[in-house]
C-alpha positions, 0 to 999 in steps of 0.5 A: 039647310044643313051644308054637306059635309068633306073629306078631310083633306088637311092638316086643319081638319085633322087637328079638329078631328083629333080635338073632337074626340078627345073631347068626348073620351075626356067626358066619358064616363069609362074612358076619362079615367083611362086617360086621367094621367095624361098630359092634354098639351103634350098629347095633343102635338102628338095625336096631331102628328100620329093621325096626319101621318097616318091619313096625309102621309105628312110623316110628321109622327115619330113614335111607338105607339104600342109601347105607351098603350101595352101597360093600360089596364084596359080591356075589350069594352074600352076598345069598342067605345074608343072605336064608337066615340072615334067613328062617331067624331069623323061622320059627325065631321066629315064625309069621304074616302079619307074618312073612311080610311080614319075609321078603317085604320082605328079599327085596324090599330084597336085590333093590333092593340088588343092582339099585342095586349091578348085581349082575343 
């Protein structure tokens, strides 16, 4: 019997999060060359610091992250399987209000993207 799933509730499962979906953008077929310049190990300490902050409260992120996504040559469908792969990753995961808020705060943050970007 399969166990029931958490919440996230540290640093650790985050950074799980995290890694999990990025393993699946890198495979994706629209996606991967998106990301195809982007240095994963220098990234990564990123990501893990953006989403902690963001879900913890940890403020351990530091950034802008408009600036580095403003000159993506993206459009809407991008956003829509980011937002697929992402919800997807955190019910595969994890089960709960902080889960609920990961994918609530990506929806969010995928709007104010497009919004910045003109993509309505």
């Amino acid at each position: 019997m399969d166990s029931p799933l958490n919440d996230i509730q540290t640093r650790d499962q985050v950074e799980l999060l995290v890694e999990r979906f990025y393993e699946k953008v890198k495979s994706d077929s629209l996606l991967a060359p998106i990301f195809s310049h982007v240095d994963w190990p220098k990234h990564m300490p990123t990501m893990y610091n953006f989403w902690s902050s963001m879900l913890l409260g940890d403020r351990s992120y530091a950034g802008n992250p408009m600036t580095n996504h403003l000159a993506l040559k993206i459009n809407r469908t991008h956003f829509e399987q980011w937002l697929k792969l992402f919800r997807s990753t955190v019910d595969e995961l994890y089960k709960g209000e902080k889960a609920e808020e990961a994918k609530m705060r990506a929806e969010s943050i995928a709007g104010i993207l497009q919004h910045k970007m003109n993509l309505w």
